[in-house]
Legacy VTK file of the C-alpha trace (Angstrom):
# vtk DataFile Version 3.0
C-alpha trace
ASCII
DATASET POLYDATA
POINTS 78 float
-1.820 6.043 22.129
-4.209 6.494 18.863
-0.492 6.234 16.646
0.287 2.929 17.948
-3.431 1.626 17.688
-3.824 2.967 14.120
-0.233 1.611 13.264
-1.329 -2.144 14.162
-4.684 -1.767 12.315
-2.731 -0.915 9.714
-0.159 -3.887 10.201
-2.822 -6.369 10.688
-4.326 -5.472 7.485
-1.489 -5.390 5.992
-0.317 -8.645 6.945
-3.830 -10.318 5.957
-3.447 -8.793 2.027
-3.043 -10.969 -0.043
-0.166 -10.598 -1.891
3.186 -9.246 -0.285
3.596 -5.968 -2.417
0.060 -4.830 -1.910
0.980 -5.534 1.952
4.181 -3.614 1.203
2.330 -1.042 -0.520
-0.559 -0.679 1.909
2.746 -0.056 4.911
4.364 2.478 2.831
1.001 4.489 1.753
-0.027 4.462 5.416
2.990 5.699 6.915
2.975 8.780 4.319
-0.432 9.273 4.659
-0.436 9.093 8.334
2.355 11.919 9.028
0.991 13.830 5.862
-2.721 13.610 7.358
-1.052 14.303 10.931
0.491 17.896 9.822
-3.418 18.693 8.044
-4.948 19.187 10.775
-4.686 16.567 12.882
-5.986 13.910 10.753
-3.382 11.162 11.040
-6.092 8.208 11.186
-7.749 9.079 7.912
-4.689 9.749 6.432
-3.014 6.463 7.112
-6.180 4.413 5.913
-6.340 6.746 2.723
-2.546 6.190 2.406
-2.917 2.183 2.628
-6.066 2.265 -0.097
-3.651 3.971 -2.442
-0.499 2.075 -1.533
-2.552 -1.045 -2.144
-3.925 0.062 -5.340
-0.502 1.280 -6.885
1.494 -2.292 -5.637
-1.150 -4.034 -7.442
-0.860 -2.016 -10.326
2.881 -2.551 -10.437
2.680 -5.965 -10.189
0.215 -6.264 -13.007
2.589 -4.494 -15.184
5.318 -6.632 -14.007
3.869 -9.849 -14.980
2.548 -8.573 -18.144
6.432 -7.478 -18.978
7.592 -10.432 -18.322
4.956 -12.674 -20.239
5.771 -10.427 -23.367
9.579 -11.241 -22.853
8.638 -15.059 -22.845
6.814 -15.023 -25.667
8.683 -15.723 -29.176
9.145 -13.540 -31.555
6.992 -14.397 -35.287
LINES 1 79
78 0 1 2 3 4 5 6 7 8 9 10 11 12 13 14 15 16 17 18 19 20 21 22 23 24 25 26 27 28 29 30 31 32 33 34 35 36 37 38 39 40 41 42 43 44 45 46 47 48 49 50 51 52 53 54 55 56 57 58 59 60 61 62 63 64 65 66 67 68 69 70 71 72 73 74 75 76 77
């Protein structure tokens, strides 16, 4: 019962990110955090939030680095 409530929290967040790869991010991050915080003690809750915060955090980071590659391949050379 608490798996399937924690895993729509986690959708519904998710899904009301902003952008799609933090959203992506925040679903990948929770899943691995859930079953890693799951096997520590029972902890699957914390771990899925804590997984989502950092799967969130790294898709945005990604994505910053991605747009930043591609402005410096649109730029012309001097």
């Amino acid at each position: 019962m608490k798996t399937s409530i924690v895993f729509a929290a986690v959708l519904v967040a998710a899904i009301a990110s902003g952008s799609a790869a933090q959203a992506k991010g925040c679903l990948k991050g929770a899943l691995v955090g859930g079953v890693a915080g799951h096997y520590a003690h029972h902890h699957g809750l914390l771990g899925a939030a804590a997984g989502c915060a950092i799967g969130r955090h790294e898709a945005k980071k990604r994505s910053e680095e991605e747009k930043a590659r591609q402005q410096a391949a649109h730029q012309p050379s001097r």
